[in-house]
C-alpha positions as CSV (number, residue, x, y, z in Angstrom):
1,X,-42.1,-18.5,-53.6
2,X,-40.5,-20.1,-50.7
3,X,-41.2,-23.6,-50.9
4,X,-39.7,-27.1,-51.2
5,X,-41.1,-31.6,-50.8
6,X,-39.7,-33.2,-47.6
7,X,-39.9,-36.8,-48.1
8,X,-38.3,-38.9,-45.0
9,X,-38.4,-42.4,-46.9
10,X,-37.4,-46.2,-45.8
11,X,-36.7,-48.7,-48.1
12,X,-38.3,-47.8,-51.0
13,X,-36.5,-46.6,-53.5
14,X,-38.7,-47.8,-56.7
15,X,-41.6,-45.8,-55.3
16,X,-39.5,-42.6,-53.8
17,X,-37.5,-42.5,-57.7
18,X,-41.8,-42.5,-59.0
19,X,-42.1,-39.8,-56.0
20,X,-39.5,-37.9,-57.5
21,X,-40.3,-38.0,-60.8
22,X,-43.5,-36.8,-60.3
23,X,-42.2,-33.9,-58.3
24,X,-40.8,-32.7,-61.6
25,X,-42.8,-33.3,-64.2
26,X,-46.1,-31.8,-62.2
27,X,-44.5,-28.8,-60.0
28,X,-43.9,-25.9,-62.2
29,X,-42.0,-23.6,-59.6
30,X,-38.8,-23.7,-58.4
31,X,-38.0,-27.2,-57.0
32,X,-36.5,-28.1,-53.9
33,X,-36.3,-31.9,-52.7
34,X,-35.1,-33.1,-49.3
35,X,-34.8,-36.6,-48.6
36,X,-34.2,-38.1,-44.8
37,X,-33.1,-41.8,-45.7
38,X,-33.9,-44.0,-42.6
39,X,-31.9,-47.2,-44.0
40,X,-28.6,-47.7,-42.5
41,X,-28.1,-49.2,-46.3
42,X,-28.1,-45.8,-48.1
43,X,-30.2,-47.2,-50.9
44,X,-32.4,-44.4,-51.8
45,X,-28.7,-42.7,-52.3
46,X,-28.6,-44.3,-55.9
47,X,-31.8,-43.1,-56.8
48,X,-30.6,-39.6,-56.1
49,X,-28.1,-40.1,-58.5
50,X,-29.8,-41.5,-61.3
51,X,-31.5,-37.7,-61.3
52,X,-28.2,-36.4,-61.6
53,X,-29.6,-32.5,-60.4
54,X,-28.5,-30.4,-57.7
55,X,-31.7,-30.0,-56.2
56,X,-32.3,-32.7,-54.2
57,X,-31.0,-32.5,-50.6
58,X,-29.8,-36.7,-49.9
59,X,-29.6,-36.9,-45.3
60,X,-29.1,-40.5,-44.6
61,X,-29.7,-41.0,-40.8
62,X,-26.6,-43.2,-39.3
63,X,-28.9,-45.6,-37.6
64,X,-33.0,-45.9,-37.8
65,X,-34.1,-43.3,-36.0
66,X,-38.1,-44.4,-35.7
67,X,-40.5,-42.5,-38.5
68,X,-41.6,-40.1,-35.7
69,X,-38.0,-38.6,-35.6
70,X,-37.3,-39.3,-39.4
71,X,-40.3,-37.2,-40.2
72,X,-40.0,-34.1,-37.7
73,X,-36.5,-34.2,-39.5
74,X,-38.1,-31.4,-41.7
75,X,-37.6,-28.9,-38.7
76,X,-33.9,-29.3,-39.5
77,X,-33.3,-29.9,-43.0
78,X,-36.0,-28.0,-44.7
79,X,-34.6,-24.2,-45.1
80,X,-37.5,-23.1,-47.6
81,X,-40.8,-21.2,-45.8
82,X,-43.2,-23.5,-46.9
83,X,-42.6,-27.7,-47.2
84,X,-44.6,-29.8,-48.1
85,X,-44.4,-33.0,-46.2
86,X,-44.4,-36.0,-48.9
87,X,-44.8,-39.4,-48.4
88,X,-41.9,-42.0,-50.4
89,X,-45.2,-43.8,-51.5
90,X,-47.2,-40.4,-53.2
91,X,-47.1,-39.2,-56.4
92,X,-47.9,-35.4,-57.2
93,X,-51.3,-34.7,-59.1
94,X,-51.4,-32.8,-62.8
95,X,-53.1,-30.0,-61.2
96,X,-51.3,-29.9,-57.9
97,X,-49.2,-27.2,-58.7
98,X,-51.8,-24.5,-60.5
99,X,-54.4,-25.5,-57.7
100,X,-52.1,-25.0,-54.3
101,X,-49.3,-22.2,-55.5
102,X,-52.2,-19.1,-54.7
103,X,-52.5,-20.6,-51.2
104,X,-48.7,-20.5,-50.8
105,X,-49.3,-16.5,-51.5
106,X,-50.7,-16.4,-48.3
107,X,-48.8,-16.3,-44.6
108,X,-50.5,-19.5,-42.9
109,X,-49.3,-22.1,-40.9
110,X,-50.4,-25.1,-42.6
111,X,-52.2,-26.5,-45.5
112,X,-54.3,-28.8,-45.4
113,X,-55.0,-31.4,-48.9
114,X,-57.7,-33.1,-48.5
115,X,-57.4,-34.9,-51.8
116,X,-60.6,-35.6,-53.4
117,X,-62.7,-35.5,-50.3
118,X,-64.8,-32.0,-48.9
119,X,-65.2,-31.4,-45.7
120,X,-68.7,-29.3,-44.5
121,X,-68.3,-25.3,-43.6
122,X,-64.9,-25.4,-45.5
123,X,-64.6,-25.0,-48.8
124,X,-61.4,-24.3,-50.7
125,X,-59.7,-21.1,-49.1
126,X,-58.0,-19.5,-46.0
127,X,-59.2,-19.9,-42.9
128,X,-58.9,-17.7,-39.9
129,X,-57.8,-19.3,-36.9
130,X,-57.7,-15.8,-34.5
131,X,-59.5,-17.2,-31.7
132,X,-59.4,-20.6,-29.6
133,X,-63.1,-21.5,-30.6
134,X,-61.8,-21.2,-34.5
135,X,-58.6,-23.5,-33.9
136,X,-60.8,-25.9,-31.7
137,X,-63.4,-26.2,-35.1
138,X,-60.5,-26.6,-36.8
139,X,-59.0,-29.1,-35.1
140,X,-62.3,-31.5,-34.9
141,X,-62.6,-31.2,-39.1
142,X,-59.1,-32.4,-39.6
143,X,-57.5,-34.0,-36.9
144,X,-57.9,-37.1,-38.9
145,X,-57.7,-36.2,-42.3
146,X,-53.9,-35.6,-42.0
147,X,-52.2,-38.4,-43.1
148,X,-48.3,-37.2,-43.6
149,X,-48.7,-36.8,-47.4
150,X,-51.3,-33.9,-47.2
151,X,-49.7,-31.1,-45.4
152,X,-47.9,-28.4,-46.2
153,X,-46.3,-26.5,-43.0
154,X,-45.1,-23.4,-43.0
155,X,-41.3,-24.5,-41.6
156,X,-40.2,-21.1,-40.8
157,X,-42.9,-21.0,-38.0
158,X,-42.8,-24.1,-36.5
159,X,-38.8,-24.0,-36.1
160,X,-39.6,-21.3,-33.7
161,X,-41.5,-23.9,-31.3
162,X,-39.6,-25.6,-28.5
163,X,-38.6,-28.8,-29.9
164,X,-37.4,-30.2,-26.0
165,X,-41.1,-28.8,-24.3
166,X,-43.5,-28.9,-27.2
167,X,-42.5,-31.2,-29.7
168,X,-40.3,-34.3,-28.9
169,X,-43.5,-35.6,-26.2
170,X,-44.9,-36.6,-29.7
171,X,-41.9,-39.1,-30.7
172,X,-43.7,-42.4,-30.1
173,X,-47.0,-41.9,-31.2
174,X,-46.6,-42.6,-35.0
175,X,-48.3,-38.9,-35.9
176,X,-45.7,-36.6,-34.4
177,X,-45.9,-34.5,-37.4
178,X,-49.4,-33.4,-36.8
179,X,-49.0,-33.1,-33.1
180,X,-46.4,-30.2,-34.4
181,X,-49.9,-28.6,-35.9
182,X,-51.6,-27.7,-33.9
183,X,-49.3,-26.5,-31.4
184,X,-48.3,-24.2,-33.7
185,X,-52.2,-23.3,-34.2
186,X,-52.1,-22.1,-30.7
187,X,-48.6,-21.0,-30.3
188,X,-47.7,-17.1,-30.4
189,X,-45.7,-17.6,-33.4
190,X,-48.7,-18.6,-35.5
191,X,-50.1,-16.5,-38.6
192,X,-53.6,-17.0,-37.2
193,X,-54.4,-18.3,-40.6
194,X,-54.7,-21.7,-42.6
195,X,-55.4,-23.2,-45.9
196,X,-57.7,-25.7,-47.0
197,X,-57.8,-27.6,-50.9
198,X,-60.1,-30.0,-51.7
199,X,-58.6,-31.2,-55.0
200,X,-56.9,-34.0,-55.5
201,X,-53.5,-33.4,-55.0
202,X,-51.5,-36.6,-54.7
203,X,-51.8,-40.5,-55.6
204,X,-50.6,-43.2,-53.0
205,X,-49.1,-45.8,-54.9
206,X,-50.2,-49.7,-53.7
207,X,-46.7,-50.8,-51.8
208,X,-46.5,-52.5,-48.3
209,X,-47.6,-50.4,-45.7
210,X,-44.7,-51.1,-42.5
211,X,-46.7,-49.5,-40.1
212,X,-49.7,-52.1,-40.7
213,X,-47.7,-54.9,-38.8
214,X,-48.2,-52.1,-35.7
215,X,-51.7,-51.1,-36.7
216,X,-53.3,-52.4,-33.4
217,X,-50.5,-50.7,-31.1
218,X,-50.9,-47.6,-33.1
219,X,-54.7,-47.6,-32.9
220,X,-55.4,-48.4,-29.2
221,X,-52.0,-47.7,-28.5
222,X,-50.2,-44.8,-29.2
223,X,-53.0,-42.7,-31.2
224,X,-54.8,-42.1,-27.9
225,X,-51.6,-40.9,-26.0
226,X,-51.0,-38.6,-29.3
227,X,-54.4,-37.3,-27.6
228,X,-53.4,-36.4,-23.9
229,X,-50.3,-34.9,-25.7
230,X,-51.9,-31.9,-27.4
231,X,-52.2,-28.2,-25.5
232,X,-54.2,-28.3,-22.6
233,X,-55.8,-24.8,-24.2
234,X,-57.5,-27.4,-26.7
235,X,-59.0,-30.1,-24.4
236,X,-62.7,-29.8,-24.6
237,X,-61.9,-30.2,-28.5
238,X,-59.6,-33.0,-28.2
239,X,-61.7,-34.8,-25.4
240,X,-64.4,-34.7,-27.8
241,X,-62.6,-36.2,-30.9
242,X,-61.2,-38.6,-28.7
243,X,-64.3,-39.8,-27.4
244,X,-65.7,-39.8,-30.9
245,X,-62.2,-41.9,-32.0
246,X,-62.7,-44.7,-29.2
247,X,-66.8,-44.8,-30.3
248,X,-65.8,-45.8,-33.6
249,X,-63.0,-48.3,-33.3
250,X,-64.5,-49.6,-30.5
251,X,-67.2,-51.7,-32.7
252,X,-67.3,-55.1,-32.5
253,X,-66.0,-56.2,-36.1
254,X,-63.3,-53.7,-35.7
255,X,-62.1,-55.0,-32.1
256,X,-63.2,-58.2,-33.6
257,X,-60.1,-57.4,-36.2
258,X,-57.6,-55.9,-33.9
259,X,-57.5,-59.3,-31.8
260,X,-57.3,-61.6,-34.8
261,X,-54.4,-59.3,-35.9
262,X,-52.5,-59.3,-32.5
263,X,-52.6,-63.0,-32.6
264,X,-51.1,-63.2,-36.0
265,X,-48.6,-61.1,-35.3
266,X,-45.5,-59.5,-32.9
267,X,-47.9,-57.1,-31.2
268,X,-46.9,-55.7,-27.5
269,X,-49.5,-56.6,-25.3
270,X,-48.7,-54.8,-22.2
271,X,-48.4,-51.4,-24.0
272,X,-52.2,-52.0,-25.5
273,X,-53.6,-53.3,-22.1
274,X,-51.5,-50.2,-20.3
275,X,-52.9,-48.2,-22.9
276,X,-56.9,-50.0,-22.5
277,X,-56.8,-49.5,-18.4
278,X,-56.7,-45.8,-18.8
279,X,-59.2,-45.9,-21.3
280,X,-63.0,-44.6,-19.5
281,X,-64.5,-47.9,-17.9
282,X,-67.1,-49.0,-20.5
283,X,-64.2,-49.3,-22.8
284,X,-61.9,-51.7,-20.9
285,X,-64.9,-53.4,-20.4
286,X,-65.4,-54.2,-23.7
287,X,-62.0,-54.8,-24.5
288,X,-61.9,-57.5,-21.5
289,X,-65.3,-59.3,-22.4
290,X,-63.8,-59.6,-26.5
291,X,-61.0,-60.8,-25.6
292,X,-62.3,-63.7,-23.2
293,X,-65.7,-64.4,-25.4
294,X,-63.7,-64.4,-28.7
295,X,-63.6,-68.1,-29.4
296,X,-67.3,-68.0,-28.9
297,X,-67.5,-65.3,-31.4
298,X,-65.6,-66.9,-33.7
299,X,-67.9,-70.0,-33.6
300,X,-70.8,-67.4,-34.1
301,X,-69.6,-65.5,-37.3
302,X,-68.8,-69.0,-39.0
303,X,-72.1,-71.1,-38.2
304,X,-73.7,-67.1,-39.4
305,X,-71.3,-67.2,-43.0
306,X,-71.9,-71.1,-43.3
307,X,-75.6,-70.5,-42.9
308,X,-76.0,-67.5,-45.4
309,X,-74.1,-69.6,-47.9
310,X,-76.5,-72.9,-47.9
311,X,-79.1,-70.5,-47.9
312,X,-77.9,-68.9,-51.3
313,X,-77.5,-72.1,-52.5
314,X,-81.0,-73.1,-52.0
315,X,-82.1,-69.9,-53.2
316,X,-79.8,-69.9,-56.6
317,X,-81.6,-73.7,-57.2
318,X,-85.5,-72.4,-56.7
């Protein structure tokens, strides 16, 4: 079996050495580790060491490179068929191993771990993705069940994709690695084929989340650009995910959230409004009447919280 953990890592070494370790006491194949260091301080170096085994691959990158670049690193470092694209803050499953090695028997181009959750019309298996209609299903069940922790990509193919015309458009978007997906799923060098596991395959352990200081760029920023990025072939999918994506963040308590968060922190304005104005009307509408009505919704929701609190009271003394 052809197969090794990618794990492109930033400051944090006491989760990536619990990373590790669980790499080893849970995966009972042949282990392969590579790990793409984007701290100019070398620190997950001395974790390395304290394993003291020749197989784990240590890359540190001579400068931060941007997590979109540190993670598509894989398509250079990884030299196994299959990797399996870890995050530094995951921790491998007891049953990860004996539920996902039959998959790994199989030639596909990606597997996808759902981790716990099911997802209608597929069940555990392979999945044939022979025909645009299949890859376009496909893509609206998983788009966003992808988090970089729960795929495994079959490296050999995706190495054969462009990495100037099909690939490096992605860099900027925060989910790079999955824009490598599905242009493999419709790519001449795909298998036609993918895997789906419903078990739960990995922990996330509770450490600080950096991209959550760039949550509102990434959201109405840079997740809807990773949209007009995928293949053209898939664009009455992707249209209708992305119309789907904009319906549910563009809810009042959640836009409600996005603004309180951009005012409490270092958030580029210009990119989100540049991002908004090619958003369909109705949406920059909303956006625009938020933003200027907010004060007045803030009054709102705090006479509505002090209210339902007296109330309580009076209720809890009757």
């Amino acid at each position: 079996m052809s197969f090794s953990f990618f794990i492109p890592t930033y400051k944090r070494s006491d989760s990536l050495k619990e990373t590790i370790s669980s790499i080893f006491k849970y995966w009972k194949g042949d282990i392969k580790i590579t790990i793409s260091d984007n701290n100019e301080d070398d620190t997950a170096k001395n974790v390395v060491k304290e394993f003291d085994v020749n197989n784990i691959d240590y890359s540190p990158n001579k400068q931060n490179i941007g997590i979109d670049k540190n993670m598509l690193r894989f398509l250079e470092l990884c030299k196994t068929k299959y990797c399996w694209l870890l995050g530094d803050d995951d921790s491998l499953s007891e049953k990860s191993y004996s539920d996902i090695s039959p998959l790994l028997e199989e030639d596909v181009d990606f597997i996808i771990l759902l981790n716990g959750n099911y997802v209608k019309d597929y069940p555990d298996g392979i999945y044939a993705i022979d025909n645009l209609n299949n890859v376009g299903n496909a893509f609206l069940s998983f788009w966003d069940k992808l988090p970089f922790g729960n795929v495994i990509i079959n490296a050999e193919r995706a190495k054969c994709l462009n990495y100037d015309e099909v690939i490096e458009k992605y860099v900027g978007t925060s989910h790079a690695y999955s824009g490598v997906l599905w242009e493999l799923a419709i790519s001449k060098f795909s298998s036609k084929k993918i895997g789906v596991m419903s078990s739960q395959s990995i922990e996330v352990y509770n450490v600080e989340k950096s991209w959550v200081n760039s949550s509102v760029k990434i959201y109405l920023g840079e997740i809807p650009e990773w949209f007009k990025l995928l293949p053209q072939s898939l664009k009455k999918y992707s249209d209708k995910a992305y119309t789907n994506y904009l319906k549910q963040i563009f809810t009042l308590s959640t836009l409600s959230n996005f603004i309180v968060f951009s005012k409490q922190s270092e958030v580029n304005k210009d990119f989100v409004n540049n991002s908004i104005s090619k958003m369909p009307f109705k949406y920059k509408l909303k956006w625009f009447f938020l933003n200027v009505c907010f004060p007045i919704y803030q009054i709102y929701t705090s006479i509505k919280k002090t209210l339902k609190t007296i109330i309580n009271n009076i209720l809890q003394k009757k």
